[in-house]
N, C-alpha and C positions, 0 to 999 in steps of 0.2 A: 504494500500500500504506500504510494505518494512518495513513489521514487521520483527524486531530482534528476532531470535530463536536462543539466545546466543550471540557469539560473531562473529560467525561467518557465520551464515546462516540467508537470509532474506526469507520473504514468502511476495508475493502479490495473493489477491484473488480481482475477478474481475467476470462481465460477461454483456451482451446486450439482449437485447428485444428490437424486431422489430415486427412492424404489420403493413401490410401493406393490401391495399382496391385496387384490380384490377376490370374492367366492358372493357368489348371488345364485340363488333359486326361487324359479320363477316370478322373477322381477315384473316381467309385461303379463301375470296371469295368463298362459298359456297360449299369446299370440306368437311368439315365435320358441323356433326351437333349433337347440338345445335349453331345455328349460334350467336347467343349473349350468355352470361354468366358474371355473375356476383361473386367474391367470394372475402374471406379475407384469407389470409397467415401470419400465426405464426413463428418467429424464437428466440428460447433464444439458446443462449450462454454461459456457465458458465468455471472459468480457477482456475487455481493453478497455480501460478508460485514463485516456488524454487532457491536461489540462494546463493553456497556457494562462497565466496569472487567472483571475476570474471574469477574463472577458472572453476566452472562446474556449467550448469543452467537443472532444470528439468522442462519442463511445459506442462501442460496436458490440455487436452479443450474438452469438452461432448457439446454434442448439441442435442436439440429439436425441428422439426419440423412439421410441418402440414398442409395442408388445409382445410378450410373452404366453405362448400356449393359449392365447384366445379363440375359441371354438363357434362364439358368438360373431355374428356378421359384425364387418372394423368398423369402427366409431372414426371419423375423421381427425380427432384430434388425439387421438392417442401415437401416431406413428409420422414423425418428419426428422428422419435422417442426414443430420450431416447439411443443415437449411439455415439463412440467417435471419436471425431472428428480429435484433434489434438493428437501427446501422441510424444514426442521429447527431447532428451538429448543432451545437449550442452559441447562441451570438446575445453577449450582454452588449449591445449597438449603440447604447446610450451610456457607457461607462461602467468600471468596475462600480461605483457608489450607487448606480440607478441600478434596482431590481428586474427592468422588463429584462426578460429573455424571450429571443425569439428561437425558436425550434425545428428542426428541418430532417425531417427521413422517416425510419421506419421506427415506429415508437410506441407505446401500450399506453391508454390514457385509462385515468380512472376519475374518478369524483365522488364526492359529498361520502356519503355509506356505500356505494357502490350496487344499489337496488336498479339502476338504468346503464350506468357506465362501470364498466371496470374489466380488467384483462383477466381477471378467471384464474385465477389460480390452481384450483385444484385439477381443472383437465391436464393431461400430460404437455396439450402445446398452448401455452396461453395465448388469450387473446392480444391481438396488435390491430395497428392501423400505418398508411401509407399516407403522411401529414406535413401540414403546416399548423404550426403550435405558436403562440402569443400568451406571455402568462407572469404572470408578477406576484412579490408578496411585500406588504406592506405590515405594519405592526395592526394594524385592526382591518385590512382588508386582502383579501385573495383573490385576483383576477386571473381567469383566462378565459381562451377564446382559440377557435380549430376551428381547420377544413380537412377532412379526411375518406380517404378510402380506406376500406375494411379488407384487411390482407386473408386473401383465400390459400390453404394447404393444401399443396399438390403431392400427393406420394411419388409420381412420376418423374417430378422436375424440381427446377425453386419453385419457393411462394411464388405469388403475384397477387395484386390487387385486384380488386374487383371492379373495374373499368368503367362499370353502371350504376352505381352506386354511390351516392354522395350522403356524408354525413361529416355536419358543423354546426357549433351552434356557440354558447357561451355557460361558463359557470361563476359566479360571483358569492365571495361569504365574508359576513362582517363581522367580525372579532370585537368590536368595542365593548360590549356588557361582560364581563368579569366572569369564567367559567361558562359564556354561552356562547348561544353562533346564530344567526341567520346566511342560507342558501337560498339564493335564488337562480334559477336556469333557462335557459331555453335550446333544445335540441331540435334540430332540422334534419328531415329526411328525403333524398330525390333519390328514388330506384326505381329503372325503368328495364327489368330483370324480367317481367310479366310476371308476377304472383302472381297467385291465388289469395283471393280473401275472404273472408268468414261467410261471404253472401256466396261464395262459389263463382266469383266472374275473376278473370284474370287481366293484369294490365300495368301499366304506370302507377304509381304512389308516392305521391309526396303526403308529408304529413310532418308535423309541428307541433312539441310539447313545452308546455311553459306550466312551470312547477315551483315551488318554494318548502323551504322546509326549517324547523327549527329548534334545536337541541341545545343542552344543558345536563350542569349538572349541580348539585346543591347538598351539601354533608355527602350523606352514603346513597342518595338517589339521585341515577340516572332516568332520562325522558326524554323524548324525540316524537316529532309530530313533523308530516308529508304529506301533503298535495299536487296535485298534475294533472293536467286537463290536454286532451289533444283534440286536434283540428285538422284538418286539409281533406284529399281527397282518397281514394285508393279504389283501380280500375272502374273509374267513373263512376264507384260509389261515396258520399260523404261521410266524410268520418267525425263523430264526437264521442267521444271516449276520456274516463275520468279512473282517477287513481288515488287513497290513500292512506294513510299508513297511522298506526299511533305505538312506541315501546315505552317501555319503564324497567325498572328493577330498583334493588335495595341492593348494595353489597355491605358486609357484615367486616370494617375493613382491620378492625379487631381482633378477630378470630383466627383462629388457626386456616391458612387457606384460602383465606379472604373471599368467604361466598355468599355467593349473588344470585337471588331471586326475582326472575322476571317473567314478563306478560309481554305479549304483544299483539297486534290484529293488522291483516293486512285486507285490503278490498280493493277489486280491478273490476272494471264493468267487460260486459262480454255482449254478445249480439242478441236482441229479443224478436226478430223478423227477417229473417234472410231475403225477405221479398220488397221491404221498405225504399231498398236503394240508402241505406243509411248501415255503415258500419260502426258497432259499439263498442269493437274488441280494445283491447287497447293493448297496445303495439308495447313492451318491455326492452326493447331496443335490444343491448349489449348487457345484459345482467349478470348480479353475483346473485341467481337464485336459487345456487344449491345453500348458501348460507342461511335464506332465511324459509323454504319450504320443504326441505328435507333432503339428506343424503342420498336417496333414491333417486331423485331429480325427475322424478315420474309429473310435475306440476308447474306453472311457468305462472309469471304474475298477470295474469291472463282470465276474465269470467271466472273468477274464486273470490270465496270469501274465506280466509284463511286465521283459526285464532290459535295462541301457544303458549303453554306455560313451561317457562325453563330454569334449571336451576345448575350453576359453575361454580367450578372451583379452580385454584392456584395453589398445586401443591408447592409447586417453584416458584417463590417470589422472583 
């Protein structure tokens, strides 16, 4: 880490290995088969990261991944061999003292809790995009702002972007109140892929989420509350679709373990008329939905009404 290449350039080399042991029986109740399987998944990681003074950063990231003894038909993200993953040039353009940086390649965005935006971690190849990035951090405020395409995983070849597909929009959060946040966002989507949508008609979609959210925390309770409302079109049907969200908990920070008891509700509206010419699904973009509707990933934040009680602990401070 932050080896000297002179006087002015540093270099970090870095990377991860992950292996993980998955065994499921019958996961899809008895739509496909082999109804049990068992296999192990490979992911290493390896980086370069370049850095002259703190006005330009270069970092690159390759990845390797794979399955092992899968029996079940391949999931797209388990298996990208020897593929580059990250590849991103960093421009602080206005000076080391001025926070904007501007962003340029291939790069993973995430946001707020990560219920719309975030690279996914727990698939073997996480999610990326092919961007231009605009993003600052101030002492009470966090700005950014993207245009991107959505990097598609070729077994066959390298990645490549998804050419039809445009997504950008802005994220913004305000740190002034002590211990809280407000998020506000707005996410844009143009894909002209020909879906299929909830009415059964295929076509062009654009569509447009403007959302807000706003969390804290206070003694030993955590609380977070979200909304999102979308708009535009999708294959010549209109779309209004609404999203939101409310968590809590107590942690016990005391205690051996420091555990945390919570609750949370999620609700997505879904379609009530396939004949309306009115679409009500509402689109979860790029989610961390295994995080918050279960390890099985059998549910999407999509027409559910979803409620859960949970309870953590920290053996390991």
């Amino acid at each position: 880490k932050n080896i000297h290449l002179g006087e002015d350039w540093r270099l970090s080399l870095g990377g991860e290995m992950r292996l993980r042991l998955e065994a499921e029986t019958n996961k899809s109740f008895g739509a496909r088969e082999p109804a049990q399987d068992t296999f192990f998944l490979h992911r290493y990681l390896f980086h370069a990261d370049l850095k002259y003074h703190d006005l330009v950063r270069v970092f690159v990231q390759g990845i390797t991944a794979f399955d092992e003894d899968r029996d079940l038909p391949p999931r797209p993200t388990d298996e990208n061999k020897w593929d580059l993953h990250q590849a991103f040039v960093d421009f602080r353009f206005l000076g080391e003292r001025q926070p904007w940086t501007l962003r340029l390649g291939r790069q993973e965005l995430r946001n707020g809790n990560e219920r719309l935006v975030s690279p996914l971690d727990w698939v073997n190849t996480r999610r990326r995009f092919d961007a231009v990035k605009l993003f600052a951090k101030y002492e009470k405020w966090d700005l950014d702002f993207w245009y991107s395409k959505p990097v598609i995983i070729d077994r066959s070849t390298l990645d490549h972007n998804d050419e039809d597909f445009d997504f950008y929009g802005a994220y913004v959060t305000y740190k002034g109140i002590p211990r809280h946040g407000i998020d506000a966002y707005f996410f844009a989507v143009d894909d002209i892929n020909d879906r299929v949508n909830s009415n059964g008609r295929a076509g062009d979609r654009s569509t447009y989420t403007l959302g807000s959210r706003f969390w804290g925390k206070t003694a030993g309770f955590d609380y977070a509350a979200e909304l999102a409302g979308q708009w535009g079109t999708g294959a010549g049907d209109t779309v209004q679709a609404w999203s939101w969200t409310l968590d809590g908990g107590y942690t016990a920070e005391k205690l051996p373990w420091s555990p945390r008891l919570g609750a949370g509700f999620d609700w997505a509206s879904g379609d009530e008329d396939p004949r309306d010419r009115k679409v009500g699904t509402f689109d979860q973009l790029f989610p961390l939905g295994h995080k918050y509707f279960g390890f099985l990933d059998l549910i999407g934040r999509q027409n559910v009404t979803s409620t859960n009680v949970n309870v953590s602990a920290w053996p390991v401070a």
